[in-house]
C-alpha positions as CSV (number, residue, x, y, z in Angstrom):
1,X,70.6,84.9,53.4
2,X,68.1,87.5,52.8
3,X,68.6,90.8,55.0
4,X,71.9,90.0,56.4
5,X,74.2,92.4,56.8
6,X,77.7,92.8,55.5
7,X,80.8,91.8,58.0
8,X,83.4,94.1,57.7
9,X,87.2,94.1,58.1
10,X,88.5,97.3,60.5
11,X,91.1,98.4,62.2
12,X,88.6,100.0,65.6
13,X,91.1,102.4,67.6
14,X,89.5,103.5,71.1
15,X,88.8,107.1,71.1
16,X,90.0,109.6,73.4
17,X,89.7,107.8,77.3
18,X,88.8,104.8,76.1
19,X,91.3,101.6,75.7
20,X,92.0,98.7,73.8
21,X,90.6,96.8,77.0
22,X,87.8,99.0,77.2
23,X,86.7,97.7,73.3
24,X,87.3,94.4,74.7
25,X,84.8,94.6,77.8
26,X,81.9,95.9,75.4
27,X,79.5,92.9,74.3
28,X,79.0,93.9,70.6
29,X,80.4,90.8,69.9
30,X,83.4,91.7,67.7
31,X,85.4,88.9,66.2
32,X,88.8,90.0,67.3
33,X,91.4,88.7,64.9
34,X,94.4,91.4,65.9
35,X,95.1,93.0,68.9
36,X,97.5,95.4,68.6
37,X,98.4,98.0,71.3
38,X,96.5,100.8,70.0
39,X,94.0,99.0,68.3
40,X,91.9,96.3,66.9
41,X,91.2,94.9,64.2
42,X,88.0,92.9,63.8
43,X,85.3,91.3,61.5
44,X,81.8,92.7,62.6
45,X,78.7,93.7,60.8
46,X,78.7,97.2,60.0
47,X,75.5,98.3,62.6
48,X,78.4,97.2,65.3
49,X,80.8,99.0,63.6
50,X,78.4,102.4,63.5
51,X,77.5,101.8,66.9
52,X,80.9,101.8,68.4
53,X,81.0,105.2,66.2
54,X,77.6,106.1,67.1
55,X,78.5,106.5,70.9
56,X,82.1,108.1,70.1
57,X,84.0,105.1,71.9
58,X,86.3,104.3,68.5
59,X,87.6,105.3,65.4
60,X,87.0,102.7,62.5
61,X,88.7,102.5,59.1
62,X,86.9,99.7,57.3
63,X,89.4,97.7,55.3
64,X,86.7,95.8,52.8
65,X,84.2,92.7,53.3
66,X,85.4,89.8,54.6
67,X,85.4,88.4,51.3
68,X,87.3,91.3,49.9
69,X,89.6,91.1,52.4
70,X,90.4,87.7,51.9
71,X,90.7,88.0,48.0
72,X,93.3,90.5,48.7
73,X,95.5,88.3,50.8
74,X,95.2,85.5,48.3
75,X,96.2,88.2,45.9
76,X,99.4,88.8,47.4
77,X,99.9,85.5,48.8
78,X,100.0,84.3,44.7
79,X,102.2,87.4,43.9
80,X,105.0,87.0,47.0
81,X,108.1,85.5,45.9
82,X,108.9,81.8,46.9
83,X,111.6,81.8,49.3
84,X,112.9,78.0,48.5
């Protein structure tokens, strides 16, 4: 689709005085697919990402695209040794 934005794998930790809840209470509409104590990790477009930047509430380590992301699992899925 023309002028659509990349979505993003991260790992989003709340800066200082912010939470884990406190990301979950903001409506940028993050797909949540972890919650961890200390953090989150999401698929979001990368203006959400810079936003949550933008206004200092989290620290974001992108881990690829989406599709990226999901060639390196497959990756690793085909590599693991099979347990039968």
């Amino acid at each position: 689709m023309p002028g659509s934005e990349q979505t993003w794998v991260a790992r989003i930790t709340p800066a200082a005085g912010h939470s884990v809840a406190t990301l979950l209470g903001l409506p940028l509409g993050l797909d949540v697919w972890e919650r961890q104590a200390d953090a989150l990790v999401v698929a979001a477009p990368d203006s959400r990402l810079l936003e949550l930047e933008r206004r200092r509430l989290a620290h974001v380590e992108r881990w690829g695209t989406t599709a990226e992301y999901e060639a390196q699992l497959r990756s690793r899925s085909a590599d693991a040794p099979d347990d039968s």
